[in-house]
C-alpha positions in Angstrom: 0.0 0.0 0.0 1.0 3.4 -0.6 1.2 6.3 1.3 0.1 8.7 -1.6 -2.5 11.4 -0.3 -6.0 11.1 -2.3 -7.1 13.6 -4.9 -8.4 16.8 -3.6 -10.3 17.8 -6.3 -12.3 14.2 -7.1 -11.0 12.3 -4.1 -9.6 9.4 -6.6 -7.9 7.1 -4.8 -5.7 6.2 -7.8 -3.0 9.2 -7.7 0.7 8.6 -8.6 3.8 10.9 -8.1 5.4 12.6 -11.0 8.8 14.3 -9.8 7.0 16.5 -7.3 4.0 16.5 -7.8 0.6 14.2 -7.5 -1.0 13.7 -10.2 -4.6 12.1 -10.5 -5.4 9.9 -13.7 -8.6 10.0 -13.1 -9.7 14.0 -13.6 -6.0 15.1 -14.8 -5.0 17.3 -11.3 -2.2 17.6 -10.7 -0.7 19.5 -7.1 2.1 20.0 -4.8 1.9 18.4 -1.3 4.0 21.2 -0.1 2.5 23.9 -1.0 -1.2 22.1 0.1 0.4 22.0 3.1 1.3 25.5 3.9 -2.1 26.5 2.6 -3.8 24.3 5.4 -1.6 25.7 8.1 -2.4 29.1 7.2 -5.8 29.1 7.0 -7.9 29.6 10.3 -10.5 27.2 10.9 -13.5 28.8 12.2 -16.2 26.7 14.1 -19.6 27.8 14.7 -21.4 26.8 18.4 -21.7 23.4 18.0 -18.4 22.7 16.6 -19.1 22.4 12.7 -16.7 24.5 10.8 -17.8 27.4 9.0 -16.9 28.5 5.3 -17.8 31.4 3.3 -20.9 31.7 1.4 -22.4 29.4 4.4 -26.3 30.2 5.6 -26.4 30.5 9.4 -28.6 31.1 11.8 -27.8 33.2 15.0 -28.6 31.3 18.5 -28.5 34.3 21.1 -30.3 37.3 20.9 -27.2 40.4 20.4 -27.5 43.5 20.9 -26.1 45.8 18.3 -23.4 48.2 19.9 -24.5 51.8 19.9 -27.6 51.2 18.9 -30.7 50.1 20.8 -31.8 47.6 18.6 -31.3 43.5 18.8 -30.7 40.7 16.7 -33.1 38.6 17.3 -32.5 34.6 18.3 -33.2 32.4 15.0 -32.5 35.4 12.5 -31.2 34.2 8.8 -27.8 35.0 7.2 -27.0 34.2 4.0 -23.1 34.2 2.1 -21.1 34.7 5.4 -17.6 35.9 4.7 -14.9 35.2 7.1 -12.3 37.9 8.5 -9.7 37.5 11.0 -10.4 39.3 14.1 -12.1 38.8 16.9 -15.6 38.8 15.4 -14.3 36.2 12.5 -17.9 36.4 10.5 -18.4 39.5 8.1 -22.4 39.7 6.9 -25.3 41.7 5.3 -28.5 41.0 7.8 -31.6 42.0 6.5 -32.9 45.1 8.2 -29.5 46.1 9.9 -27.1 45.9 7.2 -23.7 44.8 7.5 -22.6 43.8 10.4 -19.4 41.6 12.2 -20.4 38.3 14.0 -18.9 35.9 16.7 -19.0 32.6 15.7 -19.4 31.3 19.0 -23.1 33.0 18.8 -24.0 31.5 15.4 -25.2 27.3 14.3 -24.3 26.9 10.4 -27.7 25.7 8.9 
């Protein structure tokens, strides 16, 4: 058995090393493991309340009612959002909400849908 990784793009199992790269016979893909690799470490995994991770253009639904700084309106427990971007920061998810406009979120207050 080999230790060759599968394809990213089709998941073929049936990938073979050409100098240094992978190359899938299957759907013709062909990457470097090292430069997959440094990708993966730079990227931030965010994770939503229960633990699923979050990426952009996901629908979620918020799971606390928060109240909007400066402002005395609130989001409201169960509201919608649609095509979540995220940021780094401290509030990792940049949206459009529907009434309030855009806005920065914690994903610790959010459940991808």
């Amino acid at each position: 058995m080999s230790n060759l990784p599968n394809c990213p793009k089709c998941n073929s199992e049936y990938t073979y090393e050409d100098r240094d790269l992978f190359v899938c016979p299957e759907c013709a893909y062909e990457w470097n493991q090292e430069s997959e690799d440094e990708n993966n470490e730079n990227q931030k995994i965010v994770k939503d309340a229960n633990g699923n991770i979050l990426n952009d253009g996901d629908t979620i639904t918020v799971i606390k009612d928060l109240k909007i700084k400066g402002s005395s309106s609130v989001v409201k427990i169960g509201t919608k959002v649609k095509n979540i971007r995220l940021v780094d920061g401290d509030h990792d998810i940049d949206c459009k909400i529907d009434g309030f406009g855009a806005m920065k979120l914690k994903s610790e207050f959010v459940k991808k849908l």
